[in-house]
Residue frames as qw, qx, qy, qz and C-alpha x, y, z in Angstrom:
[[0.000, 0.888, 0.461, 0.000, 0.00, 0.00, 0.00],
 [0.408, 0.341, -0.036, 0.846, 1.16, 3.50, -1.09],
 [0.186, -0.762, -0.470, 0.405, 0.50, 6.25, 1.63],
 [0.294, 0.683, 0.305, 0.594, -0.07, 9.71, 0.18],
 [0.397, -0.654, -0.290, 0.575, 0.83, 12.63, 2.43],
 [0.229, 0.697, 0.191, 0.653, 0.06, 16.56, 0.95],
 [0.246, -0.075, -0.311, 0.915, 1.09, 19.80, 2.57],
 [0.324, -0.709, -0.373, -0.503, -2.26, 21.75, 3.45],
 [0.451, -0.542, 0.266, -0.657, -3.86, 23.16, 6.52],
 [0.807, -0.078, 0.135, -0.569, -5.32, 20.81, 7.25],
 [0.109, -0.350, 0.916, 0.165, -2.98, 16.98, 7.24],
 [0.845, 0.347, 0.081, -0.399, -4.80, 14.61, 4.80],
 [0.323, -0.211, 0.896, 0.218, -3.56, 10.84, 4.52],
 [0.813, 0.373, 0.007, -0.447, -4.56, 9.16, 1.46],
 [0.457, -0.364, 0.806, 0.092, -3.79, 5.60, 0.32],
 [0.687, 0.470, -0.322, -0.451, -4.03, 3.84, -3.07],
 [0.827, -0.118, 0.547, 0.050, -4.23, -0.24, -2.81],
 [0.348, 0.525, -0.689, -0.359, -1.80, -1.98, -5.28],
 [0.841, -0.059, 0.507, -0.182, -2.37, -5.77, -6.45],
 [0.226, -0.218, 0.850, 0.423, -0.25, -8.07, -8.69],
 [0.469, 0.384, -0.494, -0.623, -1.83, -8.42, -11.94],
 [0.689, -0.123, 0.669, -0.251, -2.94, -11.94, -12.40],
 [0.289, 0.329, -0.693, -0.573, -2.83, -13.48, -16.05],
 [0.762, 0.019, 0.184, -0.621, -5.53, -15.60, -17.45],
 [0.863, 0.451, -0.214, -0.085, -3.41, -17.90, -18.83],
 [0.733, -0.426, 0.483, 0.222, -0.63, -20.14, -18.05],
 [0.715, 0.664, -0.218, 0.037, 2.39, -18.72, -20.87],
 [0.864, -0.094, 0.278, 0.409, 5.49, -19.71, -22.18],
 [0.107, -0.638, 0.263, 0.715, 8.08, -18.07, -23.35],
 [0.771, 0.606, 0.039, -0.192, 7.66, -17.08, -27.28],
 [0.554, 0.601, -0.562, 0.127, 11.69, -18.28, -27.97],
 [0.965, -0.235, -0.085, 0.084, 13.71, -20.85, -26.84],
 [0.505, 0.471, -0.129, 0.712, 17.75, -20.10, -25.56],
 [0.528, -0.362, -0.276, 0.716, 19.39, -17.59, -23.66],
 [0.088, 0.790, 0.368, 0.483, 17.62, -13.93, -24.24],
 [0.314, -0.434, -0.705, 0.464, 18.01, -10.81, -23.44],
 [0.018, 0.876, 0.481, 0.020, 14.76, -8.38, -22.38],
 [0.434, -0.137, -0.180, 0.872, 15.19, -4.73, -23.52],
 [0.277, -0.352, -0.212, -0.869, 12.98, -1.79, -23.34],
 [0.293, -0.300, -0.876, 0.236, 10.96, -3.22, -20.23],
 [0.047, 0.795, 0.375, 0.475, 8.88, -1.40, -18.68],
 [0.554, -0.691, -0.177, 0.429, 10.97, -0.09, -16.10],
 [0.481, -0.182, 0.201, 0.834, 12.79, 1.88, -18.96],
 [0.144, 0.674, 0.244, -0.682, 11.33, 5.13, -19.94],
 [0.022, 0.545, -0.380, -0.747, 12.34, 5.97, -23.19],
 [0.299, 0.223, -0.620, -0.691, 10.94, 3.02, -24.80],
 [0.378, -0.384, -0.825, -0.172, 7.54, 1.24, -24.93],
 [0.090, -0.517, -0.716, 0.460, 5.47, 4.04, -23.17],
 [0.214, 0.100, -0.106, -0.966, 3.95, 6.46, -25.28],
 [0.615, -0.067, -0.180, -0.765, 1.27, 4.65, -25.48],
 [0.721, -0.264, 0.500, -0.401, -0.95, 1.92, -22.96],
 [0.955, 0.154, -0.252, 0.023, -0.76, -1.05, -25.53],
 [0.775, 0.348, -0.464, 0.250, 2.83, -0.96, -25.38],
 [0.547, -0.767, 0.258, -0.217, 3.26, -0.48, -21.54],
 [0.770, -0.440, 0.460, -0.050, 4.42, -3.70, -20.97],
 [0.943, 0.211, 0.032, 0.257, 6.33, -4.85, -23.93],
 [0.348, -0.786, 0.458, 0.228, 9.64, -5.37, -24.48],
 [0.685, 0.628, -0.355, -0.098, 12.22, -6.64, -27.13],
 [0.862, -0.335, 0.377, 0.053, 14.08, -9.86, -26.83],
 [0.558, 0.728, -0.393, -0.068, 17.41, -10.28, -28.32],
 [0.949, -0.313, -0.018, -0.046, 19.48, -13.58, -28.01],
 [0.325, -0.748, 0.562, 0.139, 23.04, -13.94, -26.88],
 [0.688, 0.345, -0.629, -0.111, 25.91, -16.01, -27.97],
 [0.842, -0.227, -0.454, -0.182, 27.73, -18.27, -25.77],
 [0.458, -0.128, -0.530, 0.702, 29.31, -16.20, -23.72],
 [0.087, -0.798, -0.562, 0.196, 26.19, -14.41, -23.08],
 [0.197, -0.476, -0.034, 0.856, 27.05, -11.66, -24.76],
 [0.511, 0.692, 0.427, -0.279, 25.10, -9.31, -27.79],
 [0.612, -0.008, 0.465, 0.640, 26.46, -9.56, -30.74],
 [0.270, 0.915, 0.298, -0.021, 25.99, -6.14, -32.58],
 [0.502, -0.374, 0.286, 0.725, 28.15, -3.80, -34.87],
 [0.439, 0.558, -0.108, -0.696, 28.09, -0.84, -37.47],
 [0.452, 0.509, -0.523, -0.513, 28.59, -3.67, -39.84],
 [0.314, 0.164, 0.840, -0.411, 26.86, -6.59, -38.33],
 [0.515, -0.007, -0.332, -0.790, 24.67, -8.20, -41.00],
 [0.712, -0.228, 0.034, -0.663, 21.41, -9.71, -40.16],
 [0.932, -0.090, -0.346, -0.065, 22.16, -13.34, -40.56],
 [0.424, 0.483, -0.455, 0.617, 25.19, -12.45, -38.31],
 [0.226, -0.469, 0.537, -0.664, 23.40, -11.69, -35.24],
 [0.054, -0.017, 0.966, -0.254, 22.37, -15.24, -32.96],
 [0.361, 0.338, 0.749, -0.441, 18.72, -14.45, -33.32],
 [0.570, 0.326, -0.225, -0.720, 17.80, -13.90, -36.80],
 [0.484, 0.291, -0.712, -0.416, 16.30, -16.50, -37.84],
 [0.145, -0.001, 0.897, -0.418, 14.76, -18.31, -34.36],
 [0.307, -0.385, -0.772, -0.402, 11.84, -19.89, -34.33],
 [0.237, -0.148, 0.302, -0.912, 8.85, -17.95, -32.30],
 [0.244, -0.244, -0.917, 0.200, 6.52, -19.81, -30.35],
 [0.564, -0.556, -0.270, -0.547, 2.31, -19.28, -29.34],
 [0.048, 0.305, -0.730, 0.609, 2.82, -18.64, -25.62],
 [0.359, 0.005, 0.838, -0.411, -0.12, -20.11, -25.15],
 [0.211, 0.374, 0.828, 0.360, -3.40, -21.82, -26.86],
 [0.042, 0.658, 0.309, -0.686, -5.49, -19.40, -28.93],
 [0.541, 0.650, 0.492, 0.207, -6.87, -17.88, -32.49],
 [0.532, -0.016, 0.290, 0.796, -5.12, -16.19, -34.59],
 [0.214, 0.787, 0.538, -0.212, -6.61, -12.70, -35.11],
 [0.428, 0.895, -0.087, -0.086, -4.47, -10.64, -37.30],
 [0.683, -0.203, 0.421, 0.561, -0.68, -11.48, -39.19],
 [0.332, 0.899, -0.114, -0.263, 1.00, -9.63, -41.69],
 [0.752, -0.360, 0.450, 0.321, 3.47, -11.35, -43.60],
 [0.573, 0.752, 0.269, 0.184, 4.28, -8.91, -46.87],
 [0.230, 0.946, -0.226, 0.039, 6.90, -6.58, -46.03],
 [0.893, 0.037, -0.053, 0.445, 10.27, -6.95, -46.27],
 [0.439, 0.432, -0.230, 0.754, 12.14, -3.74, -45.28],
 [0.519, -0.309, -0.400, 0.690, 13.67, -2.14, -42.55],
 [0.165, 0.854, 0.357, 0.341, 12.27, 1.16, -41.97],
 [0.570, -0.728, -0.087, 0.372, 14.87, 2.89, -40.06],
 [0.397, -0.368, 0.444, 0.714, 16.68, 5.76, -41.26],
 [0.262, 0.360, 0.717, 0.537, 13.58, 5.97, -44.60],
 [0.008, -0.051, 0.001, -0.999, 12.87, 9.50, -45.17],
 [0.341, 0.265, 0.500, -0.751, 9.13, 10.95, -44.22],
 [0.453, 0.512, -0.544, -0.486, 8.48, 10.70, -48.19],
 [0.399, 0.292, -0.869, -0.001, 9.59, 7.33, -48.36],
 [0.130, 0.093, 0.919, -0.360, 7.54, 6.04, -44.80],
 [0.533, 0.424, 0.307, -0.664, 4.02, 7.68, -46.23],
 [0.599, 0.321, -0.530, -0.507, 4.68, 5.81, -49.50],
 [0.143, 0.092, -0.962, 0.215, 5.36, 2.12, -47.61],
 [0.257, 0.115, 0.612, -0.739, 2.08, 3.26, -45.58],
 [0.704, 0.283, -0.196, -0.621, -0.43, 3.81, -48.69],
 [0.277, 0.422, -0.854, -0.125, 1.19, 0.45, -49.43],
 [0.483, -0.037, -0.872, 0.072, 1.12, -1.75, -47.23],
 [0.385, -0.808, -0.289, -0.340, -0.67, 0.51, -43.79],
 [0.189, -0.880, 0.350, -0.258, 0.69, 2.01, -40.51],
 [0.927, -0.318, 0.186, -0.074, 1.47, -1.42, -38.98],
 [0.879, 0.334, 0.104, 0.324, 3.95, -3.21, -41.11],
 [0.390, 0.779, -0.144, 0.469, 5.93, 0.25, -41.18],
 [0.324, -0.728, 0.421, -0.432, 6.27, -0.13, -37.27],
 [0.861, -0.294, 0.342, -0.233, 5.99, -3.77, -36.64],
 [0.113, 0.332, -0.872, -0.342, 7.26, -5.39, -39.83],
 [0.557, -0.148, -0.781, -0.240, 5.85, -8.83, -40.19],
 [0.201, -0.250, 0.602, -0.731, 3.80, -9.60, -37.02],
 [0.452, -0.322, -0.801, -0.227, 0.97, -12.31, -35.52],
 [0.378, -0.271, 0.367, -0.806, -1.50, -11.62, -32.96],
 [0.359, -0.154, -0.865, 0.316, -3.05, -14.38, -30.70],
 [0.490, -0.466, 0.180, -0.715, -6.10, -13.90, -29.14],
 [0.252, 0.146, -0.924, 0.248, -5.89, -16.20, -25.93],
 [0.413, -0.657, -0.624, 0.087, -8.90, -17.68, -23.32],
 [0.414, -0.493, -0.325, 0.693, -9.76, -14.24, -21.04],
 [0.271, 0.940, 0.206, 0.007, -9.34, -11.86, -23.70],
 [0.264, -0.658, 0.516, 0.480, -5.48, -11.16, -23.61],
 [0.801, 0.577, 0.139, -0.074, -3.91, -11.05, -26.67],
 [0.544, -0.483, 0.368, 0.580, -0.09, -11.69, -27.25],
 [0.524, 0.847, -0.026, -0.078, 1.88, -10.06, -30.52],
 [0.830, -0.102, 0.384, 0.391, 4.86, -10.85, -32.47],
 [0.430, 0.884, -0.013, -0.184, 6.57, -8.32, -34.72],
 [0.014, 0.760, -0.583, -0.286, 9.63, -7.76, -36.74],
 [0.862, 0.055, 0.498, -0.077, 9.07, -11.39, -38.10],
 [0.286, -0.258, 0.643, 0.662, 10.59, -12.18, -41.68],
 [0.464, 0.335, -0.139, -0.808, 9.36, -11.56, -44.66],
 [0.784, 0.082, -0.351, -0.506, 6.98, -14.47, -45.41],
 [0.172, 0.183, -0.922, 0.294, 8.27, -16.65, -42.44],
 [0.510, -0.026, 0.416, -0.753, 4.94, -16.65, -40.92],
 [0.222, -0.082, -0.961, -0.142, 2.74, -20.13, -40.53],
 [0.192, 0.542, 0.728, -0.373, -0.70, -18.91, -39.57],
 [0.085, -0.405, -0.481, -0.773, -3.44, -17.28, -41.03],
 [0.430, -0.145, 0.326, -0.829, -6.41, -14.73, -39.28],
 [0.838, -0.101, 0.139, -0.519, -8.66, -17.61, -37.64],
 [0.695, 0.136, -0.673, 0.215, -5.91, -20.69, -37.14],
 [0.760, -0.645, 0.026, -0.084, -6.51, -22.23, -33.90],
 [0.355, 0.612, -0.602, 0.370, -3.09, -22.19, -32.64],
 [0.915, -0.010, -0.380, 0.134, -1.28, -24.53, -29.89],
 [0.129, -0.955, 0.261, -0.058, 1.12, -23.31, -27.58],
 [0.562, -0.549, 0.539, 0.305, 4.20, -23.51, -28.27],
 [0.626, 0.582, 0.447, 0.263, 3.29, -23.81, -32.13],
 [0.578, -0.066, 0.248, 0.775, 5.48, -22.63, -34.22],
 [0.393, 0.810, 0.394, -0.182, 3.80, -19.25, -35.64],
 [0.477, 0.865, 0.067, 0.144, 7.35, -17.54, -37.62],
 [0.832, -0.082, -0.137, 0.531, 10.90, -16.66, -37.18],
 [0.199, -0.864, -0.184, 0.424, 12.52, -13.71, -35.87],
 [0.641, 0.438, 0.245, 0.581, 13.94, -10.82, -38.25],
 [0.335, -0.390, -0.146, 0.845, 14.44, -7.34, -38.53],
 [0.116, 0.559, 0.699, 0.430, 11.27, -5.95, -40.18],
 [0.209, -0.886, -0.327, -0.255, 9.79, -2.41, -39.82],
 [0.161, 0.804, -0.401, 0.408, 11.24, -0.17, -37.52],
 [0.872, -0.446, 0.064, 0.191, 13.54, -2.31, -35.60],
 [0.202, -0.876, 0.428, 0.096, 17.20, -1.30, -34.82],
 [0.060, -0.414, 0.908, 0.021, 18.84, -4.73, -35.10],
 [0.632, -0.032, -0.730, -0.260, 17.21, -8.38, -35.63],
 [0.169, 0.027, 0.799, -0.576, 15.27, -9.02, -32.33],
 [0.240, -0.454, -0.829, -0.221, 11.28, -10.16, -31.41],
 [0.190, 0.029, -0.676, 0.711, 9.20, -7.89, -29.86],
 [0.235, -0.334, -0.876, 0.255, 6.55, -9.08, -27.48],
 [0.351, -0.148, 0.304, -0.873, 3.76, -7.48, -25.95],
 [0.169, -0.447, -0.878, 0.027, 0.63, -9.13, -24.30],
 [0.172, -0.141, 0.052, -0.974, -2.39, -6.68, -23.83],
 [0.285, 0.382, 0.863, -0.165, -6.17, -7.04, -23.41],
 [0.229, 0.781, 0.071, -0.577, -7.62, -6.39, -26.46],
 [0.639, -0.022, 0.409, 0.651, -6.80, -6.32, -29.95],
 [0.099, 0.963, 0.157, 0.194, -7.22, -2.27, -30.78],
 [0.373, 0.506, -0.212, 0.748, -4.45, 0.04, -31.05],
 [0.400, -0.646, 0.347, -0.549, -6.37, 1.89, -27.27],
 [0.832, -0.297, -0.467, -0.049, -5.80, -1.59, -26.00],
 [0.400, -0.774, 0.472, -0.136, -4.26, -1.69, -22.21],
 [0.436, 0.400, -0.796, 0.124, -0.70, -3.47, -22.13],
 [0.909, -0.376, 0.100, -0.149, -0.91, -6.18, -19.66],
 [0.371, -0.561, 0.731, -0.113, 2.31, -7.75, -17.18],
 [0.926, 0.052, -0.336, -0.164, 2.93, -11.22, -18.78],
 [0.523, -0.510, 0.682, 0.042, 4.41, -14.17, -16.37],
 [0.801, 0.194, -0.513, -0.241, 5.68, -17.08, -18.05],
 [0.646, -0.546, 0.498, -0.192, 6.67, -20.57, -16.46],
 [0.952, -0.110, 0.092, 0.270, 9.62, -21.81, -17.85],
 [0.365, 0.834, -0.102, 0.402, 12.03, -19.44, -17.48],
 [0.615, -0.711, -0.066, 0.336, 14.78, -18.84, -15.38],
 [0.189, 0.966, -0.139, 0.107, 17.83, -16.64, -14.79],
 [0.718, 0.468, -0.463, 0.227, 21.45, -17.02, -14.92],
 [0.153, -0.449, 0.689, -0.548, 22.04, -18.21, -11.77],
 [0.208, -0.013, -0.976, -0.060, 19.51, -20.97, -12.27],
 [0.121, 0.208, 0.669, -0.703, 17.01, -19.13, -10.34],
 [0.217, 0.558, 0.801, -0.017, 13.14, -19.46, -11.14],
 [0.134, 0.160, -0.116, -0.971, 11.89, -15.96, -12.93],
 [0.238, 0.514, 0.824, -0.016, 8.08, -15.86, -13.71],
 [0.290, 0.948, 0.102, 0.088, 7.80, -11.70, -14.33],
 [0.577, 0.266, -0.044, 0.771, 10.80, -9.84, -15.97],
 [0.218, -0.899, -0.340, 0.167, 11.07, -6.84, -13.78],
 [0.117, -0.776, 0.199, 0.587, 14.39, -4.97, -14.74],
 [0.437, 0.855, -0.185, -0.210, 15.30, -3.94, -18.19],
 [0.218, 0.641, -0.723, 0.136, 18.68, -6.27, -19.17],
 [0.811, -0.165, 0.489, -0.273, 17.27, -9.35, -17.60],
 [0.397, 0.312, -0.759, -0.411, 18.93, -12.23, -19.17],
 [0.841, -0.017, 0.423, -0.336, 16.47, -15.67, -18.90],
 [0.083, 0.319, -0.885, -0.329, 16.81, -18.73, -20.45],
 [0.724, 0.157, 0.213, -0.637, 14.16, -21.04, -21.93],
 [0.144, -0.193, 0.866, 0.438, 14.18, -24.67, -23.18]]
C-alpha cells in the first residue's frame, strides 16, 4: 500500500491499494535459448507512449558467452537471433498477421515512410511482419519484426502453444534483428498493455523468474 501525504492546513492521509496483476493464462516463453529483455517497462524511453505498449519489451538472443552480438557492420544473418523460431505462448486464435513486407524502416525519409504506408498501412511500417493471438480471457499476445513471409498462420488458425507461428527478423522499424513481445487485453491500437508471467524461465544463476522486472534481464528457456 502506497501512503499519500500533501502539505495543506489541514494533514490529509490518502492511500491507493496496489495488487499483482494476475494473467488468465498459463504462458510460455515465445523463444527458446538464452535472451536478453530490452525496453521493459521499467525503462522510460521506450515502450510508453502509449498503454498497448506499456508492458512490452524486445528480446534479443546472446551467444555463448552471453554476450550481444551487434556492430556498425553486423549483417542480419550475423546476429544469434535472426532467424529463431517464435513460439504461441499459449493456446489461442489467430486474429491478425501480416506477412508482406520486407524492409527495414529505419533511417527511410518521411516521403519514403508515407509511400510504404499507402502500401502496405501504418502497422507493417512499425511492426514489420507480425501475428496476434487472441488467448482464453481476452489477452492477446503479438509478435513483430518477423521475416518476410516466415509466418505459418493465417487470421482464424486455432493455434497450440508452443506452435510454431514464424521466425525472428528485422522488419519495420527495428534497430537490429530481435522479437518484440507485448501481451495486452484487447486487440485495438487503445488496448491496455498487460504484465505477462511465463513458467519456464529462469535466470542465470539458475534461479526461477516468472515476471521480468528490470530492463537487461537475461532468462533462459528450453
Amino acid at each position: 500500500m502506497i501512503v499519500i501525504r500533501r502539505r495543506t492546513k489541514q494533514k490529509i492521509n490518502k492511500s491507493v491499494s496496489l495488487s499483482r496483476y494476475i494473467n488468465n493464462n498459463k504462458y510460455i516463453f515465445p523463444v527458446k535459448g538464452a535472451w536478453q529483455i530490452d525496453g521493459n517497462f521499467d525503462c522510460i524511453p521506450y515502450h510508453r507512449q502509449r498503454h498497448v505498449d506499456e508492458f512490452a519489451f524486445d528480446l534479443c538472443k546472446l551467444d555463448k558467452n552471453l554476450r550481444l552480438s551487434k556492430g556498425e557492420n553486423t549483417k542480419e544473418d550475423d546476429y544469434p537471433c535472426y532467424g529463431e523460431e517464435v513460439y504461441a505462448i499459449a493456446d489461442g486464435t489467430v486474429v491478425k498477421v501480416y506477412n508482406n513486407f520486407d524492409v527495414n524502416t529505419i533511417g527511410k525519409s518521411s516521403d519514403e515512410l508515407k509511400q510504404l504506408e499507402h502500401v502496405h498501412g501504418q502497422w507493417p511500417v512499425i511492426c514489420g511482419n507480425f501475428v496476434t493471438i487472441k488467448h482464453s480471457g481476452g489477452e492477446c499476445s503479438t509478435y513483430a519484426h518477423l521475416i518476410y513471409k516466415s509466418i505459418r498462420v493465417k487470421p482464424g488458425d486455432k493455434v497450440k502453444q508452443g506452435q510454431i507461428i514464424g521466425l525472428v527478423g528485422n522488419t519495420g522499424l527495428s534497430s537490429c534483428p530481435h522479437l518484440h513481445f507485448e501481451l495486452r487485453y484487447g486487440n485495438t491500437a487503445n488496448s491496455r498493455g498487460l504484465p505477462c508471467c511465463f513458467t519456464n524461465i529462469i535466470g542465470t544463476q539458475g534461479e526461477k523468474i516468472d515476471l521480468i522486472t528490470e530492463e537487461y534481464t537475461i532468462v533462459h528457456a528450453e
